[in-house]
N, C-alpha and C positions, 0 to 999 in steps of 0.2 A: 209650682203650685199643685201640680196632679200628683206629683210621690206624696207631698205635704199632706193633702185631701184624703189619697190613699189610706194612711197610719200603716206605711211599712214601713221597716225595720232599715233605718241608714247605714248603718254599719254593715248589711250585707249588701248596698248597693257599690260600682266603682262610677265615676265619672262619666265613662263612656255611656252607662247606663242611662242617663240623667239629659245629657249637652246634648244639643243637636248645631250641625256643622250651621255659621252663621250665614245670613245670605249676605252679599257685599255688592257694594257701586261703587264706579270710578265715580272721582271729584269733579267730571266733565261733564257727566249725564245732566243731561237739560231736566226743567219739572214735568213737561207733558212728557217724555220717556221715561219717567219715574213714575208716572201713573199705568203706563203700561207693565211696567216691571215687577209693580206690584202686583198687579194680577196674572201676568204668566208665572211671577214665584209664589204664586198664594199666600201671602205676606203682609204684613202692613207696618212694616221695620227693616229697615237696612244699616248693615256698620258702612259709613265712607272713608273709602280707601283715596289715599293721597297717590301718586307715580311710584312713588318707591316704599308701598304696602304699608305705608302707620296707617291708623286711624285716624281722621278729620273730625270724623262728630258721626252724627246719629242721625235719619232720616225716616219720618212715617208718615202713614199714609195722610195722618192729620195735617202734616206741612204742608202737604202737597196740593190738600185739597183749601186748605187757606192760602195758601199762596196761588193759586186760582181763581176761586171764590170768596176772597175776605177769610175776616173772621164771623165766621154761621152767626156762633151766638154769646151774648155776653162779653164781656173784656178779658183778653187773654194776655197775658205775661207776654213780655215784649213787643206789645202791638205798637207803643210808641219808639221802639226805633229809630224811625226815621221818619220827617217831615217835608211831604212837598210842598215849598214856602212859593213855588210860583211855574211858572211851567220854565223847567232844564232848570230850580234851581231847587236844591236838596239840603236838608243837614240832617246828618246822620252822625254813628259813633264814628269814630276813629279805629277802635277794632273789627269793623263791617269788613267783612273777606271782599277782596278786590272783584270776583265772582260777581255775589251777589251784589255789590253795587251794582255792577257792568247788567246785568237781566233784572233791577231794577229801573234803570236808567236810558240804558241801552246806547251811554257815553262811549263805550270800547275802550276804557283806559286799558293799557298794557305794560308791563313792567316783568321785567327777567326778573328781578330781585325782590322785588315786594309782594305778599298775601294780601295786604290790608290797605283799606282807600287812605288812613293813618300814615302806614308805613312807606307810601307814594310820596308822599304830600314830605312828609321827614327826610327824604331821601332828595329830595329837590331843593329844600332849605340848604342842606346839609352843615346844619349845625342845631344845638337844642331850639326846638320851636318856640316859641310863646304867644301868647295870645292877640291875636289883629295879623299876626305874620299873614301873607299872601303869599302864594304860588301859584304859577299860572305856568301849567303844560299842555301844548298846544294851544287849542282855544277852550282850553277848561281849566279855570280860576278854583284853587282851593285855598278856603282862611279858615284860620285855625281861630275855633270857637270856646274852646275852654280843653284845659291840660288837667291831667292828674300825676303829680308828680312828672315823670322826664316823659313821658307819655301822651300823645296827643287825646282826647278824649270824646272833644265831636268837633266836627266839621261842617263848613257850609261849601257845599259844591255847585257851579254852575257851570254852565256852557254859554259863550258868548258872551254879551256886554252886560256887566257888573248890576245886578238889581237898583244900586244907589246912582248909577252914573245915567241908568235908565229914564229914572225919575226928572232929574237934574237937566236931562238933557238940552230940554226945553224952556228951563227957563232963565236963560240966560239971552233970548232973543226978545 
């Protein structure tokens, strides 16, 4: 924007000129040490970096301070995510990074092999999902809420005893 603003000449600029080196976070850093990071790099954007240096996504100062404080103001793109249908019981996407569920929730799923609360839940079927399917690792219940093509799409995740066996429990005395 500042060379643009400028009206100089691009063809006498090179790249070096223009780029400034990008700031980066591991995939690890929690959101309250993102908030500090952003102020010791004077910054309000970072590329995240995965273990072995891709890029994961993009983090600013706006996420940081929503996912702290809400959303300030107005309705903002992807505020419906995910739904807490009751306390420990969640539906969310199926592409939700296994992360952010986990400091979501604060479940502690863990999986050597899967990124995504989807690709948990896939990996414990282990065969194509479909819809009503249940999984249950450890004492946390995941059903598969609606697929998109071979893909799981969203989820209802819980901890402990099942929202519907909750209800029921009782009336059966």
């Amino acid at each position: 924007m500042r060379v643009t603003l400028s009206d100089q000449d691009f063809s006498s600029l090179k790249v070096d000129d223009i780029m400034r080196t990008p700031v980066v976070a591991p995939l690890t850093k929690k959101v309250d040490e993102m908030f500090d990071y952003f102020k010791t790099h004077n910054t309000r954007v970072a590329l995240v970096l995965n273990e072995f240096g891709g890029v994961e996504g993009i983090v600013t100062m706006r996420d940081v301070l929503a996912f702290i404080f809400g959303h300030l103001s107005g309705e903002i793109e992807g505020q419906a995510l995910y739904e807490e249908r009751d306390e420990n019981v969640y539906e969310v996407p199926g592409e939700m990074k296994l992360v952010d569920f986990n400091n979501l929730t604060n479940f502690g799923i863990e999986d050597p092999r899967m990124t995504t609360i989807g690709g948990v839940a896939f990996r414990h079927l282990d065969r194509l999902p479909q819809v009503g399917d249940e999984v249950v690792v450890e004492d946390i219940r995941m059903t598969v809420l609606a697929m998109a093509d071979q893909r799981i799409a969203r989820l209802q995740v819980s901890r402990g005893q099942p929202v519907e066996d909750a209800g029921t429990a009782g009336d059966d005395a």
